[in-house]
mmCIF file of the C-alpha atoms, coordinates in Angstrom:
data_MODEL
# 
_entry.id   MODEL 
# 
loop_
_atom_site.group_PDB 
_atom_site.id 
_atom_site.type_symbol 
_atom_site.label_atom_id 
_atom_site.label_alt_id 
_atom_site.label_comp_id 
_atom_site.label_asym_id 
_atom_site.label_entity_id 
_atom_site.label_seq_id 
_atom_site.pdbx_PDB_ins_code 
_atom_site.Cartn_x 
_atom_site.Cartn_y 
_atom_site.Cartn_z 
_atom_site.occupancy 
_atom_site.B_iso_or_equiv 
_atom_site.pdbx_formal_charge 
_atom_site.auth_seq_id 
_atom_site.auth_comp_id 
_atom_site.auth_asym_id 
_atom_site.auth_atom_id 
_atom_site.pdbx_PDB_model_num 
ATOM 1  C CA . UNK A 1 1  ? -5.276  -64.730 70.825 1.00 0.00 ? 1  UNK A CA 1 
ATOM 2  C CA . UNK A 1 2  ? -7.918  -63.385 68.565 1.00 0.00 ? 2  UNK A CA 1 
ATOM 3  C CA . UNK A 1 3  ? -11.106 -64.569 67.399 1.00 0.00 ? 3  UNK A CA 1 
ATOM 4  C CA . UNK A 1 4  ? -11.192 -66.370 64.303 1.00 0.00 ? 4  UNK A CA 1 
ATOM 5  C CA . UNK A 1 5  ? -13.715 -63.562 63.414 1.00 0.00 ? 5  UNK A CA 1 
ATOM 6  C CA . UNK A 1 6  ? -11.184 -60.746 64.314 1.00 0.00 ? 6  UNK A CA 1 
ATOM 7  C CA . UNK A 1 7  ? -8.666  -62.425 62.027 1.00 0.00 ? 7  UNK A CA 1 
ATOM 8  C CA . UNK A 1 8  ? -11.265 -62.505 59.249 1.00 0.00 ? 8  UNK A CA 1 
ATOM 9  C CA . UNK A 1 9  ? -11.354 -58.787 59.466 1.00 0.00 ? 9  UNK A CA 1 
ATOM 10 C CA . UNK A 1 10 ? -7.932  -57.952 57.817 1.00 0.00 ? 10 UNK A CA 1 
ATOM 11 C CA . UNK A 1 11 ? -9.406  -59.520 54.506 1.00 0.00 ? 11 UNK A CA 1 
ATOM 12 C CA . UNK A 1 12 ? -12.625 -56.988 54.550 1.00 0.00 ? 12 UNK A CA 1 
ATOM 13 C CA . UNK A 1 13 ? -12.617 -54.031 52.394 1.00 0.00 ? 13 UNK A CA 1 
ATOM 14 C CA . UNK A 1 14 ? -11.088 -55.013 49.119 1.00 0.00 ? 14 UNK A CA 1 
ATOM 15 C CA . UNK A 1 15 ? -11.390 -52.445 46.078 1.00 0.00 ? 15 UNK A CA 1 
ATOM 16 C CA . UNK A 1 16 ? -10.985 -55.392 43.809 1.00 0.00 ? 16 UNK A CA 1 
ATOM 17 C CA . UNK A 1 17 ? -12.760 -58.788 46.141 1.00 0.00 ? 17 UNK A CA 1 
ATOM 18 C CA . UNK A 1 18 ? -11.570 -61.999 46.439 1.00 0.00 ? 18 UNK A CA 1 
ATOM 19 C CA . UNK A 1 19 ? -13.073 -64.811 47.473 1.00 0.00 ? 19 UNK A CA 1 
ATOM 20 C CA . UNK A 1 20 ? -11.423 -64.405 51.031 1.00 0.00 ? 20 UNK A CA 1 
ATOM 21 C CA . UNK A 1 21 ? -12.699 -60.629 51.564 1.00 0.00 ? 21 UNK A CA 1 
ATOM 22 C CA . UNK A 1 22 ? -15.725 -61.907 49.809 1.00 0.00 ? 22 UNK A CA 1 
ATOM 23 C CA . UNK A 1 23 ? -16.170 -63.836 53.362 1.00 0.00 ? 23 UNK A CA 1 
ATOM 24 C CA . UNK A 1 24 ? -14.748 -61.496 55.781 1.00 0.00 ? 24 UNK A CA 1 
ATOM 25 C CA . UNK A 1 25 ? -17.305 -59.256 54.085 1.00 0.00 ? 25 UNK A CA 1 
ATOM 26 C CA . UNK A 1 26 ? -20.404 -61.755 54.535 1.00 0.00 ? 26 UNK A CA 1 
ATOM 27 C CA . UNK A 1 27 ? -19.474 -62.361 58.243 1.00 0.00 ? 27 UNK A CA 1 
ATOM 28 C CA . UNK A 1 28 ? -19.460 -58.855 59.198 1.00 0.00 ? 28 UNK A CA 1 
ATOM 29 C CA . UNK A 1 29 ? -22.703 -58.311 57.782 1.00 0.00 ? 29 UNK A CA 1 
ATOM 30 C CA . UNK A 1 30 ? -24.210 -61.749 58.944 1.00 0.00 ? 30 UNK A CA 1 
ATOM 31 C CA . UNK A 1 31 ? -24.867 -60.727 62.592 1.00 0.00 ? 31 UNK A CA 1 
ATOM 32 C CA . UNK A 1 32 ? -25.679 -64.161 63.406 1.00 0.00 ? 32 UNK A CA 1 
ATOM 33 C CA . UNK A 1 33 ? -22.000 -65.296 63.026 1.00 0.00 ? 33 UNK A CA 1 
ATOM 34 C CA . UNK A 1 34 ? -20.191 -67.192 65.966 1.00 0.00 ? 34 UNK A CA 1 
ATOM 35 C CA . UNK A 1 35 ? -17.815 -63.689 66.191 1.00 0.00 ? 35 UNK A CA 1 
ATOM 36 C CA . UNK A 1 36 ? -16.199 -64.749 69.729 1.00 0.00 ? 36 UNK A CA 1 
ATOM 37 C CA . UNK A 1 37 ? -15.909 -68.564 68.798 1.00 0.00 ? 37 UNK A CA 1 
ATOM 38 C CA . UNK A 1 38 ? -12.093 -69.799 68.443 1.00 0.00 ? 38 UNK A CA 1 
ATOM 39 C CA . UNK A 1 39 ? -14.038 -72.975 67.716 1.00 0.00 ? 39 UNK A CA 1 
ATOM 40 C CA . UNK A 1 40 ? -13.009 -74.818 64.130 1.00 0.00 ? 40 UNK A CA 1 
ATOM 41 C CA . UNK A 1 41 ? -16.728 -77.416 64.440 1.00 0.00 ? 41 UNK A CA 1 
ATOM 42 C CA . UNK A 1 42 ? -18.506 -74.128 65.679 1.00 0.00 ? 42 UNK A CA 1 
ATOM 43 C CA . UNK A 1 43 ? -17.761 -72.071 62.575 1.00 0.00 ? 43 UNK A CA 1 
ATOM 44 C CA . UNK A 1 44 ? -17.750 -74.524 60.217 1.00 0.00 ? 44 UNK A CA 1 
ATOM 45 C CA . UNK A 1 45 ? -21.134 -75.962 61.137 1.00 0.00 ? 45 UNK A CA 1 
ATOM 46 C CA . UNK A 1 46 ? -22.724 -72.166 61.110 1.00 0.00 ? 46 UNK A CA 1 
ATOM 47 C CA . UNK A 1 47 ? -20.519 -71.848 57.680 1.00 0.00 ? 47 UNK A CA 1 
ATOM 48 C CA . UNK A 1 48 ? -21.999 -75.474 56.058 1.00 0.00 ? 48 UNK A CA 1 
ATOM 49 C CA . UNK A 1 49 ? -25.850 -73.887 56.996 1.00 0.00 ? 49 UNK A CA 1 
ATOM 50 C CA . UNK A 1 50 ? -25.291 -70.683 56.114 1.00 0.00 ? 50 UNK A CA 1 
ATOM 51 C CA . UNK A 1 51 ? -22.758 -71.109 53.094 1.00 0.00 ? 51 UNK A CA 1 
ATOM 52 C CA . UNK A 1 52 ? -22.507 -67.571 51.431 1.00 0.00 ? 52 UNK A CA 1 
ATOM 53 C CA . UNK A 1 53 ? -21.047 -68.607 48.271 1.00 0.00 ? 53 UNK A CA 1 
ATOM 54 C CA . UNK A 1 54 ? -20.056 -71.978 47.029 1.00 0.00 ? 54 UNK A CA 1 
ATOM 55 C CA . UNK A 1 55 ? -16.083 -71.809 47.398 1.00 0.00 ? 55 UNK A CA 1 
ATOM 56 C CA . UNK A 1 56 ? -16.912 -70.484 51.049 1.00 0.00 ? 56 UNK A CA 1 
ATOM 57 C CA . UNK A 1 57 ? -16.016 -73.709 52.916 1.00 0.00 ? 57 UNK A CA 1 
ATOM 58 C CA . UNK A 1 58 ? -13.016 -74.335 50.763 1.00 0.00 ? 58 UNK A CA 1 
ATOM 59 C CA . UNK A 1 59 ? -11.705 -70.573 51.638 1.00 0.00 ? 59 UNK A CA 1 
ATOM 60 C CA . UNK A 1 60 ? -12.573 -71.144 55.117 1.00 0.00 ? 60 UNK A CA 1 
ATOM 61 C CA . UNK A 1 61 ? -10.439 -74.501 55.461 1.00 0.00 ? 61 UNK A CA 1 
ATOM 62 C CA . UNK A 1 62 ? -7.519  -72.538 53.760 1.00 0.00 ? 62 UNK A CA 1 
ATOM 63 C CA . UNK A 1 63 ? -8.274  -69.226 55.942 1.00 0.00 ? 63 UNK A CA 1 
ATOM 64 C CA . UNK A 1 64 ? -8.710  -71.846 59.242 1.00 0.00 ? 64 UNK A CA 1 
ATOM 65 C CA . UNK A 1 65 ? -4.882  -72.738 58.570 1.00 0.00 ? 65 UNK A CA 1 
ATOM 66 C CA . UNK A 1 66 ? -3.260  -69.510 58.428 1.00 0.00 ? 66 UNK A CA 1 
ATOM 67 C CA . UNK A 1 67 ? -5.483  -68.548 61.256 1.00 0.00 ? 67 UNK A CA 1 
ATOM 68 C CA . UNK A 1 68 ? -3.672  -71.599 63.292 1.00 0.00 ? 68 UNK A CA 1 
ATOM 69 C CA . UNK A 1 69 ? -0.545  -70.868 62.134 1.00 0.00 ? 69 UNK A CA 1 
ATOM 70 C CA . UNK A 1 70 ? -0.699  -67.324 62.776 1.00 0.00 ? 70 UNK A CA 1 
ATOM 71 C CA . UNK A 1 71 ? -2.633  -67.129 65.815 1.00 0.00 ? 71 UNK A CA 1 
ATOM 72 C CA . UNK A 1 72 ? -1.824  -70.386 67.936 1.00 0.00 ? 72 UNK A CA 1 
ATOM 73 C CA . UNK A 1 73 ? 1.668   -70.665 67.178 1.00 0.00 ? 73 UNK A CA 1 
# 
């Protein structure tokens, strides 16, 4: 299973952003970001101090899902 953070990276990159390669961006510049954690409290807690943008924790809540869905199932 991979890292939340390794999921994150097939949104990075965008020619046109979005809000969820807007993220994917800011985490692989933020070198401070939880990369290994698989850990929903761990990320969001680092996310609500550290909020990049203001629809961040929304997009991470939605992202957190598919991630689950994806990943764990």
């Amino acid at each position: 299973m991979r890292s939340f953070y390794h999921f994150m990276m097939t949104f990075r990159g965008k020619l046109v952003p979005d809000d969820k390669s807007r993220l994917a961006d800011w985490m692989f510049e933020d070198s401070n970001f939880p990369k290994q954690s698989y850990s929903y409290d761990e990320i969001s807690r680092y996310l609500e101090w550290n909020i990049p943008f203001s629809s961040a924790l929304s997009i991470f809540d939605e992202l957190w899902e598919q991630y689950q869905m994806e990943e764990v199932m």
